[in-house]
N, C-alpha and C positions, 0 to 999 in steps of 0.2 A: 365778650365773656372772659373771663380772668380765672386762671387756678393756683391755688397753691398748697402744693400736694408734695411730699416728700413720704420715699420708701428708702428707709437702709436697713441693710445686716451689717453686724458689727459686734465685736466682743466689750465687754465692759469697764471701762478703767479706773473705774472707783466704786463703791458699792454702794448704793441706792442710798441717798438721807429723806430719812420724812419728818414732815414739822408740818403744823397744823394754821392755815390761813385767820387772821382776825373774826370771820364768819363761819368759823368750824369745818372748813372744809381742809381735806388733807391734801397736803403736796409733796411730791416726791423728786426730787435732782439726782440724774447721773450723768457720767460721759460712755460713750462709747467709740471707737474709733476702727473708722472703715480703711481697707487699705486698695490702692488700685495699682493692677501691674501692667507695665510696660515696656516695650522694648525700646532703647536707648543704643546706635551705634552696635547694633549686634547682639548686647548684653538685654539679662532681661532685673528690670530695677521693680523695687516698691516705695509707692511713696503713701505715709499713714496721714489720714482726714480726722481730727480730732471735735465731735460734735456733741453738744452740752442739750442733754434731754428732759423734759421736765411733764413729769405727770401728773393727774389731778384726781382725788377721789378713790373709786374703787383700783383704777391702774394704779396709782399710788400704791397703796395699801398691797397690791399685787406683786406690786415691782420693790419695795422695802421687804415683803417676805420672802418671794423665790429666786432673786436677783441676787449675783454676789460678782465683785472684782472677776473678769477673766471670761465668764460666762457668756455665750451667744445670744444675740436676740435680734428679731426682725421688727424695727418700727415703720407704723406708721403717722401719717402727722402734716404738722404746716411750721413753715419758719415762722417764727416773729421776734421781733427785735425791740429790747427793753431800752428805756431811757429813763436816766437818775442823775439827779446831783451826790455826791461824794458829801461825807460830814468835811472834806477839806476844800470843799465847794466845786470840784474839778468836773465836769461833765462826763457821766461815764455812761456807757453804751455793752449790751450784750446781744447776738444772736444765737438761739435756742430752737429746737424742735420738741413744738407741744404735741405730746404722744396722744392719738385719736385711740389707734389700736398696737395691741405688741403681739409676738408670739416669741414663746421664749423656746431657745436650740432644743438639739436631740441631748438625750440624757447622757450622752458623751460625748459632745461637744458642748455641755457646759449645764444642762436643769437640772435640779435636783430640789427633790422634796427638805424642806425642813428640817426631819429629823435622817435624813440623809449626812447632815451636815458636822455630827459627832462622829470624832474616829471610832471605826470599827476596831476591837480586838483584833479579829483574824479579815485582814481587807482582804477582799474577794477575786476573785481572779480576772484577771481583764477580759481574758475571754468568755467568759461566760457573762459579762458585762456587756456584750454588744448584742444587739435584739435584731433577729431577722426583719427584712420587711417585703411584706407579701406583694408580688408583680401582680396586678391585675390588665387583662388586654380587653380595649374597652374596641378594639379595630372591626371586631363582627357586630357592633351597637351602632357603630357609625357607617351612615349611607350619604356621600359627597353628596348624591344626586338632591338628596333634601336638606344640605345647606343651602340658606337665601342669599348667598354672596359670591 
């Protein structure tokens, strides 16, 4: 059995392009870049993963309108790796994650509607910008005894 399954979160370092395939279907290219921290000698370092994402279709069309530079999103997907000749005949090669599914951050950490995107006259107050979110305790629903594992 063989998988090839890719999940990242990551913020977006270029904003969405779409352009439409030979057969009418729409595609979308961004990058997003992940970061992983670690400790080094004591010290704690980051070091940034820069990965080239490519949508197809409705994601597309999803990801050109509510996607912009800087924004979060959790992809998911599979690598696969493009093979071309160059117009100066050079053999050139790319690896990309073709997005299956996305889900794009919380509205402050980076989504925003559309017409969210024209400056406000009076921009709003940050605090009242942040939106609670309700705990639920799911611990009286669950019985160990009737886990099968």
């Amino acid at each position: 059995m063989n998988l090839n399954k890719v999940l990242l979160i990551g913020n977006l370092t270029r904003d969405p392009e779409m352009r439409a395939l030979p057969s009418g279907q729409n595609v979308a290219t961004f990058g997003i870049a992940t970061n992983r921290v670690f400790n080094r000698a004591g010290k704690q370092e980051k070091q940034a993963e820069f990965h080239n994402i490519v949508a197809f279709g409705r994601l597309a069309e999803i990801s050109s309108q509510y996607l912009s530079r800087g924004k979060m999103v959790f992809i998911e997907g599979r690598i696969q790796t493009r093979n071309w000749e160059a117009k100066d005949g050079t053999k050139r090669n790319r690896t990309e994650i073709v997005a299956e599914k996305m889900q794009m951050g919380p509205r402050t950490g980076g989504f925003e509607k559309p017409a969210d995107r024209e400056p406000a006259a009076n921009p709003p107050d940050k605090q009242a910008d942040k939106e609670e979110v309700e705990t639920i305790d799911y611990s009286e629903d669950i019985n160990p005894d009737e886990i099968p594992f």
